[in-house]
C-alpha positions in Angstrom: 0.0 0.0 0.0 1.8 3.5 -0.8 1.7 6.1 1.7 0.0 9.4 0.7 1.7 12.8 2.0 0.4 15.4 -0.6 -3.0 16.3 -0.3 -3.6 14.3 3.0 -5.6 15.5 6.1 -4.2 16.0 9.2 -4.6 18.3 12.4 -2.5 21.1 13.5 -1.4 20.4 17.3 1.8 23.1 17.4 2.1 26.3 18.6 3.7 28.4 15.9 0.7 28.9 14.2 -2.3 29.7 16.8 -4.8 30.2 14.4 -4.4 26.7 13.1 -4.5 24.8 17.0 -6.4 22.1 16.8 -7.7 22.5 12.9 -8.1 19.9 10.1 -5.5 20.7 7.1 -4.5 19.4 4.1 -1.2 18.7 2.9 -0.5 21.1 -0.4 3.9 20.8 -0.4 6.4 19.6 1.6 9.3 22.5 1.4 12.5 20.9 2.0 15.1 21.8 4.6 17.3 21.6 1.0 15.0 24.9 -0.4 13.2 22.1 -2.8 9.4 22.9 -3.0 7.9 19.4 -3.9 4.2 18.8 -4.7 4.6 15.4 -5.9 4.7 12.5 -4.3 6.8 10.0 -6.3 9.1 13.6 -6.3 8.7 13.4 -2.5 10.0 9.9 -2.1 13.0 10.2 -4.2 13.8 12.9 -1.3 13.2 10.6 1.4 10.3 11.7 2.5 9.2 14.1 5.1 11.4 15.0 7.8 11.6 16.4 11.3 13.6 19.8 10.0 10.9 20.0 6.8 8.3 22.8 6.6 4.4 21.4 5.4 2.5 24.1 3.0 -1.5 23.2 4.5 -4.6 24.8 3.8 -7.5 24.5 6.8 -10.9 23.4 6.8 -13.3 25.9 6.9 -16.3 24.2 8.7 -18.5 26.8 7.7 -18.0 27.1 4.1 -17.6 23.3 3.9 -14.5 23.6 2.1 -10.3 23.7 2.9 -9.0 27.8 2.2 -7.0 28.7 -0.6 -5.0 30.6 1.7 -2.0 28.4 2.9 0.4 28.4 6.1 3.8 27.1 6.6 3.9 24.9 9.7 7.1 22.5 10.5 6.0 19.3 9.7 5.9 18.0 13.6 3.4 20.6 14.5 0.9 18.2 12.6 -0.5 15.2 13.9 0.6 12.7 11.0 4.8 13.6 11.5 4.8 13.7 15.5 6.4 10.6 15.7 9.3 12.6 13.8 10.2 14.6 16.8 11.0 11.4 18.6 13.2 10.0 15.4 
């Protein structure tokens, strides 16, 4: 079974980003401690995946429009609730 990073949902649980506590997100990029901007995930693999110094590009769920924002944020990948297991790696 392959593992899906881009465009996955997730929760926000850090701090950085108070607006987001406790949201649902999806996963637009995964912006590489490299600089690399990656949207793809067969692009994503070849890069070894996600880790604990990466940045995640996420939109939130808007409950009340029913739909995720096309605004995005920038959270370090273990502030979500998918890559906490990173921070003990």
């Amino acid at each position: 079974m392959k593992t899906t990073t881009i465009r996955a949902t997730t929760t926000y649980v850090g701090s950085e980003h108070r607006y987001l506590r406790g949201y649902r997100v999806r996963i637009v990029a995964v912006l590489k401690a490299d600089g690399n901007i990656i949207k793809d995930e067969d692009d994503l693999a070849r890069a070894g995946g996600v880790t604990a110094e990466d940045v995640v590009e996420v939109q939130p769920w808007l409950e009340a429009e029913g739909c995720f924002s096309f605004v995005t944020s920038d959270p370090r990948a273990v502030d979500l609730a998918c890559f906490e297991r990173l921070l003990r790696a």
